[in-house]
N, C-alpha and C positions, 0 to 999 in steps of 0.2 A: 599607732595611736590607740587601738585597740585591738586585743585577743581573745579569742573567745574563751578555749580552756584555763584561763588564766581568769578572767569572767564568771566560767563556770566553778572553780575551786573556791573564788572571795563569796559567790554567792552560797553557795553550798553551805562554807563556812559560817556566813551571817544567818541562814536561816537552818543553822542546828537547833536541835532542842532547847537547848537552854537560853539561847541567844530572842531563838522565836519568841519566848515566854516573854522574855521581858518586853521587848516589840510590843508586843501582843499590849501587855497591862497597862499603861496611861491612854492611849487610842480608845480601850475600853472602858479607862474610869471618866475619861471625856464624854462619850458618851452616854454612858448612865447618869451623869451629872446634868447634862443636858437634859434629857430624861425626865428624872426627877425632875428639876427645877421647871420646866416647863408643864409640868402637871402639877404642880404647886402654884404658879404664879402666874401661867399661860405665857402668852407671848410678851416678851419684855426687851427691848433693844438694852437698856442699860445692863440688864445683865447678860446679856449677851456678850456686850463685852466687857464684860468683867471676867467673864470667865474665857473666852477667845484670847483675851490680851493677858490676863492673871493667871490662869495653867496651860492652855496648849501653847502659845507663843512663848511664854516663859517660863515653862516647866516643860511641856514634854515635848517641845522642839530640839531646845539643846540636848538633852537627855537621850534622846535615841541618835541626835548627831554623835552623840559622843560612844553608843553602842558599836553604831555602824561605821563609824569613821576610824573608830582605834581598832574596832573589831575587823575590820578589812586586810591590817597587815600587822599591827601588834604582837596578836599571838605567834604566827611563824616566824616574826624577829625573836621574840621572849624562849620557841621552844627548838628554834634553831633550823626549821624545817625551810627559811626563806633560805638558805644554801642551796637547797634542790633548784630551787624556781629562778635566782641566778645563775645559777652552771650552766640555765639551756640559753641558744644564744637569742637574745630578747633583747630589746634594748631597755634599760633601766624607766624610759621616760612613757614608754610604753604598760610596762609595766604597774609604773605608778597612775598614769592614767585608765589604763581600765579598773583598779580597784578606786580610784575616785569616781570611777563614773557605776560602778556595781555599788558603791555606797550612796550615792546620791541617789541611785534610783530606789536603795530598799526606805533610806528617810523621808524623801518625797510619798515612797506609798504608805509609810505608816504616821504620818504627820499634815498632807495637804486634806488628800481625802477623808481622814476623821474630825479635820477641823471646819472645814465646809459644811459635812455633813450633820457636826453639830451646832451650828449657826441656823442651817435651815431647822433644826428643830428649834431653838432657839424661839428666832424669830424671824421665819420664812424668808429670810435673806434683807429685811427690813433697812431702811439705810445703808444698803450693800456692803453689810457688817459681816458677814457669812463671804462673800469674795473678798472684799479686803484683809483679812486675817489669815483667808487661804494663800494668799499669794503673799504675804508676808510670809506666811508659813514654807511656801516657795523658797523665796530667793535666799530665807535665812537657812534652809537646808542646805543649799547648795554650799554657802561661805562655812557654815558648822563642819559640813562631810570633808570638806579640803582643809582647816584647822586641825580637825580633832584625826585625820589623816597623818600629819604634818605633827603631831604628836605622838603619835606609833610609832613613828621612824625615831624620833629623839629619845624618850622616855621608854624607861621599861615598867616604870609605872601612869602610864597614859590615862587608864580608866579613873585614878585616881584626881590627876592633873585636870580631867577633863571637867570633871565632876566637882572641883574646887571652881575650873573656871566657871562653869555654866551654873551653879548655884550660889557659890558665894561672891564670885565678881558680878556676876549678870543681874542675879535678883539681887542681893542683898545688897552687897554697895551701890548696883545702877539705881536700886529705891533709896535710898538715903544719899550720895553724895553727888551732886548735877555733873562734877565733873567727869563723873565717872561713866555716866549714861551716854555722853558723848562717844564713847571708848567700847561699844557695846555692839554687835549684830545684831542684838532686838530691837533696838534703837533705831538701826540704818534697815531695816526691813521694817519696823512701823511706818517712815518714811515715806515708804512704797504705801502702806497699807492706808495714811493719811489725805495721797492722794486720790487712791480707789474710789473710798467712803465716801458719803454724804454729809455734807457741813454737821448734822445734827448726830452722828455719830461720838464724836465727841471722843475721836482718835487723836493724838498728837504727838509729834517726835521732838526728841533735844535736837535732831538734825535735821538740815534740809534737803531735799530730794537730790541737787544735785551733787552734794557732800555724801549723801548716804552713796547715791550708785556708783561713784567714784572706789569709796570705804572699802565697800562689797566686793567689788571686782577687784582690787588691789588686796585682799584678803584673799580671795580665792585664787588668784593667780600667783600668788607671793608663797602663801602656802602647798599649792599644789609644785613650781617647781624648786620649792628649796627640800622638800619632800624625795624629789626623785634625787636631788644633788649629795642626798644623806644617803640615800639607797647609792647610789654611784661609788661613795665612801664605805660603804657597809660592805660593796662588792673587792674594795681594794685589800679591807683588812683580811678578810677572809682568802682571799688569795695567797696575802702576807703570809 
C-alpha cells in the first residue's frame, strides 16, 4: 500500500525546482492579498470570503492539484522512465497509491495551510470562515490529487487537460451554468465548508452534505483505482 523509495522519487520529483516555484506562487499571492487587504480595510468577514472561496478554493486549490497530481507520475509515463519503476516487482496498486498519497500530502501542505492562514489574517477566523475554507481546502485536495493522478496515466497531455478542467469547467462554467456547479469538487467541498461555518458566513453549496461526501469519495476512489487499472495496462504493453 505503500513504499517508501517509491515515495521518496514522486516527492523528490514534485519538489524540483521548477515544480517548487510554482507550488510556491499562489500560497504566496494568497497571502499578500490577505495582507494587503487587511491593512486596507482591517478585518472584514465578507471579504474574507470572497477571497477564501474566489482564489484559494477556486483557483489555487485545483491548480496545484493539478501540479502535484499529474506531476506525481505524468512525467515518467511521457519520458518513458516508469519502465524502470514497473520492471521491479511492486505491485501496480501499490505503486499507484503511494504516489497518490506523496501528492496529496504535497497539495494539502501548499493549499490547507496558506488558506487558514490567510483567513486568520483576514478576519481572525471570524464566523469560523478561516476553518471552513481550510478544510474545504482539505477534502477538495484529496479528490483533485486522485483526478488529476488519474489523468497522468490517461493523457500525455494531463497538465493541459487539468488546467481546462480546474479553470474552465470549475470556475468558468461552475459560475455561469447551475448545472454545472453541481458536477464540480468546489461544490462538494464548499459542502463540507457550509456546514463548518457560521450561519452569517454566508457560504453555500449547489450540493448537499450528504451528495457532496458521497461525490468526493466516489471521486477519489474511482479515480485512484481506475488509475492503477491503466498503470496495470501500461505494464502489459510494454512487456508486449
Amino acid at each position: 500500500m505503500y513504499h517508501h523509495t517509491v515515495a521518496r522519487l514522486t516527492l523528490r520529483a514534485l519538489l524540483g525546482r521548477r515544480r517548487a516555484l510554482f507550488l510556491l506562487v499562489l500560497p504566496a499571492l494568497l497571502i499578500a492579498i490577505a495582507l494587503a487587504v487587511r491593512l486596507v480595510t482591517g478585518a472584514d468577514d465578507r471579504a474574507a470570503g470572497e477571497i477564501l472561496g474566489g482564489f484559494a478554493l477556486a483557483v489555487m486549490v485545483p491548480l496545484i492539484g493539478v501540479i502535484a497530481g499529474t506531476g506525481a507520475i505524468a512525467p515518467e509515463i511521457d519520458d518513458g522512465s516508469i519502465v524502470y519503476l514497473l520492471a521491479k516487482p511492486l505491485k501496480r496498486h501499490t505503486i499507484i497509491l503511494t504516489k497518490l498519497w506523496v501528492a496529496i500530502g504535497v497539495t494539502l501542505s501548499f493549499t490547507v495551510v496558506p488558506t487558514l492562514l490567510a483567513g486568520f489574517v483576514l478576519n481572525g477566523n471570524s464566523q469560523q470562515i478561516a476553518s471552513a475554507y481550510a478544510l474545504a481546502a482539505a477534502v477538495a485536495s484529496v479528490a483533485y490529487s486522485a483526478v488529476f493522478l488519474l489523468l497522468g496515466t490517461v493523457s500525455r497531455n494531463a497538465v493541459v487537460h487539468g488546467l481546462i478542467y480546474a479553470l474552465v469547467w470549475e470556475s468558468l462554467f461552475g459560475s455561469l451554468v447551475p448545472g454545472a456547479r453541481a458536477l464540480s469538487i468546489q461544490q462538494w467541498a464548499l459542502a463540507l465548508a457550509e456546514r463548518v461555518a457560521a450561519p452569517g458566513a454566508n457560504i453555500t453549496s449547489e450540493v448537499g452534505l450528504p451528495a457532496a461526501l458521497i461525490l468526493l469519495t466516489a471521486a477519489t476512489v474511482a479515480g485512484t483505482w481506475y488509475a492503477a487499472r491503466r498503470l496495470r495496462a501500461l505494464t502489459l504493453a510494454s512487456e508486449g
